[in-house]
C-alpha positions as CSV (number, residue, x, y, z in Angstrom):
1,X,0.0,0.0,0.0
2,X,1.2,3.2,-1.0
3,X,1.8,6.1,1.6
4,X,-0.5,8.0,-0.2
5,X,-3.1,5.5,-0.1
6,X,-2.3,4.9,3.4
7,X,-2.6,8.5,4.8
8,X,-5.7,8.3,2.8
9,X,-7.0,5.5,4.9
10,X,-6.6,7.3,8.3
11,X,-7.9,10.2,7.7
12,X,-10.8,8.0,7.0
13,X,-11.0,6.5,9.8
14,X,-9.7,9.4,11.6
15,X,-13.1,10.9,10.6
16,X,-15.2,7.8,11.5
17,X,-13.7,7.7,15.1
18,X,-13.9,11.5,15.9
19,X,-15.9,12.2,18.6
20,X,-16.0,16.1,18.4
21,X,-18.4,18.0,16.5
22,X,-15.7,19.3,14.5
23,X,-12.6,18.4,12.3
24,X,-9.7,20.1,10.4
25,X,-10.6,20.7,6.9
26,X,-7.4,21.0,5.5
27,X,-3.9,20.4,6.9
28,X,-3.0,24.1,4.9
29,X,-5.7,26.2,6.3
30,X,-7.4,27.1,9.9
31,X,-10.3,26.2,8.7
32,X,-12.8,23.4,10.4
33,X,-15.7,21.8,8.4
34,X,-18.2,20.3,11.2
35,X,-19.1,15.9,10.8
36,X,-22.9,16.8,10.4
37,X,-24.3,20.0,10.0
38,X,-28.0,20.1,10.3
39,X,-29.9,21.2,7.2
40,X,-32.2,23.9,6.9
41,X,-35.7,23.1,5.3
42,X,-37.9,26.2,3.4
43,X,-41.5,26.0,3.7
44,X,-42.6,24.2,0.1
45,X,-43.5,27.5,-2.3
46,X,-45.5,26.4,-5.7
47,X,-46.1,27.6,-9.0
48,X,-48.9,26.7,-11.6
49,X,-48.8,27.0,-15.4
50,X,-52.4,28.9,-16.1
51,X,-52.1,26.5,-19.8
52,X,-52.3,23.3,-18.5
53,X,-52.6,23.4,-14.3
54,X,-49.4,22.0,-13.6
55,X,-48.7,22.7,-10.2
56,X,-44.4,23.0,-9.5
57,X,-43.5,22.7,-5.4
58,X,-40.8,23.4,-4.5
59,X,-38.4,23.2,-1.3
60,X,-35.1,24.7,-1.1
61,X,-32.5,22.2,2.0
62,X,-29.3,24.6,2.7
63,X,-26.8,24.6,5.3
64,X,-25.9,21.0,5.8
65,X,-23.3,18.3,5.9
66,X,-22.3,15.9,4.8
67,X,-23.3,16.5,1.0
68,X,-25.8,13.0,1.2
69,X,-29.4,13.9,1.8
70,X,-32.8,12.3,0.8
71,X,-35.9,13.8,-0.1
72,X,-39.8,12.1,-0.8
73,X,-42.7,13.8,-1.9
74,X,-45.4,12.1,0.0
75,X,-49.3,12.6,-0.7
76,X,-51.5,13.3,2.6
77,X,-55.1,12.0,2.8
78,X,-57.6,13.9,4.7
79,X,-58.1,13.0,8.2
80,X,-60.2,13.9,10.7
81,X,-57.9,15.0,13.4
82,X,-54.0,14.4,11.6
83,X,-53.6,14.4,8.0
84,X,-52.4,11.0,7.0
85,X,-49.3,9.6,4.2
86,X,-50.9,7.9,1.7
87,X,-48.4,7.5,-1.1
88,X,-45.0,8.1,-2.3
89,X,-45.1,10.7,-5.2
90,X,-42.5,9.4,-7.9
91,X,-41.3,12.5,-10.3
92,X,-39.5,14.4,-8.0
93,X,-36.2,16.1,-9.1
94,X,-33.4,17.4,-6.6
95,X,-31.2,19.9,-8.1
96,X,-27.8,19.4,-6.0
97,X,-26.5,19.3,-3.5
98,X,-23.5,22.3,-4.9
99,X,-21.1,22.7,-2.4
100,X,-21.3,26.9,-1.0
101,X,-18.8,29.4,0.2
102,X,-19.2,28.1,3.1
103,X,-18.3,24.3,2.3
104,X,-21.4,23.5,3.3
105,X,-24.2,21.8,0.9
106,X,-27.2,23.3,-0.6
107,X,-29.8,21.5,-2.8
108,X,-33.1,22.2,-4.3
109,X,-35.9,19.6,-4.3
110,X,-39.4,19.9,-6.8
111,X,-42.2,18.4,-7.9
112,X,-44.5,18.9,-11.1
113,X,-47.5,17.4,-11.2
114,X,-51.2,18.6,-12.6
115,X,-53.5,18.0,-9.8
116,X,-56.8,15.4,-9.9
117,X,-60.2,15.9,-9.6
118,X,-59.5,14.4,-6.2
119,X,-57.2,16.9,-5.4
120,X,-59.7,19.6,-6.2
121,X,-62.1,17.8,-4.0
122,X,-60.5,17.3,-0.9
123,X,-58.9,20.6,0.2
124,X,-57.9,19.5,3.7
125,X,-55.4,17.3,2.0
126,X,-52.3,18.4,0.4
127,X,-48.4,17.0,0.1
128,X,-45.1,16.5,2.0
129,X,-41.5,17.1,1.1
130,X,-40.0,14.8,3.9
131,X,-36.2,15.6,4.5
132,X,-33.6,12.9,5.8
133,X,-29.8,13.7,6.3
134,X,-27.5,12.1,8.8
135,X,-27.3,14.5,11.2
136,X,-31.5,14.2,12.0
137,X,-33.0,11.9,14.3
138,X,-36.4,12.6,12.6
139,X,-36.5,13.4,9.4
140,X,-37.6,17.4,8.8
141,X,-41.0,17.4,7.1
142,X,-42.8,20.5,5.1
143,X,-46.4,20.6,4.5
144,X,-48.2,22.4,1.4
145,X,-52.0,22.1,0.9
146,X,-54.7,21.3,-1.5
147,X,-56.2,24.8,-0.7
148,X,-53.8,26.7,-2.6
149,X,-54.7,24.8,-5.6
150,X,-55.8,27.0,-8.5
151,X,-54.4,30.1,-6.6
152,X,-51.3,32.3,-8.8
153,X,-48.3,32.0,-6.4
């Protein structure tokens, strides 16, 4: 093994076996780059194309680390007293995460989708971007609903 290679390895598990909140980010600098850095989770803002209804969510995540996050779109049911997840929304795009100033992470999640008759129906309902990143013991969840259907944001 190379001493490269092998350097590489401890700083590896150098990182694994730290048990401050922060490390050195680079031998050269002063710098220090924190193990998890909890992200920060907009409220979901949306957009709808007057031409065809499409309704765009969307939900900006900043300020975390490491750069691996998750996000799922989730569609609530109305409920009588809590609102309910019913189903996983496929078609969501996330935009990142870029790397800031900062050398923390930043990414953009959306959804497009045209909403249903159902949708229309049961204002009390609505959608979830649910947020999961290492650093959360619950994931971080943002709710948009059915109410704001057909209203210019």
């Amino acid at each position: 093994m190379s001493i490269a290679l092998f350097s590489l390895y401890l700083k590896f598990l150098f990182l694994l076996l730290v048990s401050s909140s922060e490390v050195q980010a680079s031998p050269n600098t002063n710098a220090t780059l924190p193990c998890n850095v909890t992200p920060t989770v907009s409220d979901i803002v949306s957009s709808t194309c007057s031409s065809d209804q499409t309704s765009t969510l969307g939900c900006e995540i900043t300020d975390f680390y490491p750069p691996n996050i998750s996000v799922t779109w989730l569609k609530l049911r109305e409920g009588e007293q809590d609102d309910r997840e019913e189903e996983v929304i496929e078609g969501g795009e996330m935009w990142g995460p870029i790397q800031t100033l900062t050398r923390l992470y930043r990414a953009t999640a959306t959804l497009k989708r045209r909403p249903t008759n159902q949708d229309i129906k049961d204002r009390r309902g609505g959608i979830i971007c649910r947020v999961e990143h290492c650093s959360l013991h619950e994931p971080i969840v943002r709710h948009w609903r059915n109410g704001d259907i057909g209203m210019n944001h």
